[in-house]
N, C-alpha and C positions, 0 to 999 in steps of 0.2 A: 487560858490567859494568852491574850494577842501579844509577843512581847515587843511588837513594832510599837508599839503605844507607849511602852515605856522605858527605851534604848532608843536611843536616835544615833547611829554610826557617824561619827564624826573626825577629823583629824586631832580633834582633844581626846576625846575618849577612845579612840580605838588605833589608827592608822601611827601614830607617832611611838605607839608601845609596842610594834609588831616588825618584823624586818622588810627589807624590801620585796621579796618574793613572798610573802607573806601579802602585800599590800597588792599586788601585781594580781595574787589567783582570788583576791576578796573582789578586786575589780572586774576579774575576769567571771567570777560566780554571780556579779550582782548584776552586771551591761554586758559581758560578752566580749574577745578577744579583742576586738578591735579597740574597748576603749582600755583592755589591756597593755595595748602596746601604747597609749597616750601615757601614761605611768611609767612603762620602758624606757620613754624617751627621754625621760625628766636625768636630768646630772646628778641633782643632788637628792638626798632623804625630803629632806625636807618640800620642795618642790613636788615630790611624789604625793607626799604625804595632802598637801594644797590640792593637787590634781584628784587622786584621790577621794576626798573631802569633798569638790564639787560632783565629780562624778553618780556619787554613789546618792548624795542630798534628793529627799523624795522619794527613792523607790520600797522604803520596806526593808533593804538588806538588810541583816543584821550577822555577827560570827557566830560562827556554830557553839563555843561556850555558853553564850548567851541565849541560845534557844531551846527552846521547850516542843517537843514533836508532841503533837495532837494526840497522835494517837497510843504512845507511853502514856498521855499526862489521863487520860481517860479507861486506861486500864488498871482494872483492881488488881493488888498484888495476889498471885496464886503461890495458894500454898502445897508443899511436895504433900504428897499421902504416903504416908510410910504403913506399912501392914504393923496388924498388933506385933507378930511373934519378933518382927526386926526390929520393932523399938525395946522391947526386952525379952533378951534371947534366952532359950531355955537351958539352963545349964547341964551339962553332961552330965545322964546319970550312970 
């Protein structure tokens, strides 16, 4: 499952429920320091949150709750091997 396809990061859905420093490293993970520090600059939440919001429009980011790693979503769950005698131990004779 692509989940860029179906979460679009936006300042409704994501940036307005998150704190500033929060908003500051999602912009820094999705464009890179520099348009980090465009969000620094911002005075208020809300302005960040707008900055933000256009920054991040188009490229795919999404927050890490929200995603799905490939290669978890593709691996069968394994299961332990326990040896017979440790699943039932023989009782002292």
């Amino acid at each position: 499952m692509n989940m860029p396809d179906w979460f679009e990061t936006t300042g409704d859905s994501y940036f307005k429920h998150v704190n500033r420093t929060t908003i500051e490293l999602s912009v820094a993970e999705a464009r890179g320091s520099d348009a980090e520090l465009s969000v620094r600059a911002a005075a208020k939440k809300s302005e960040a949150v707008t900055i933000a919001d256009r920054l991040v429009t188009g490229s795919g980011w999404i927050p890490a709750p929200v995603r799905i790693a490939c290669a978890e979503a593709e691996q069968e769950p394994k299961s332990e091997s326990i040896a017979e005698d440790e699943r039932f131990p023989q009782a002292a004779e």
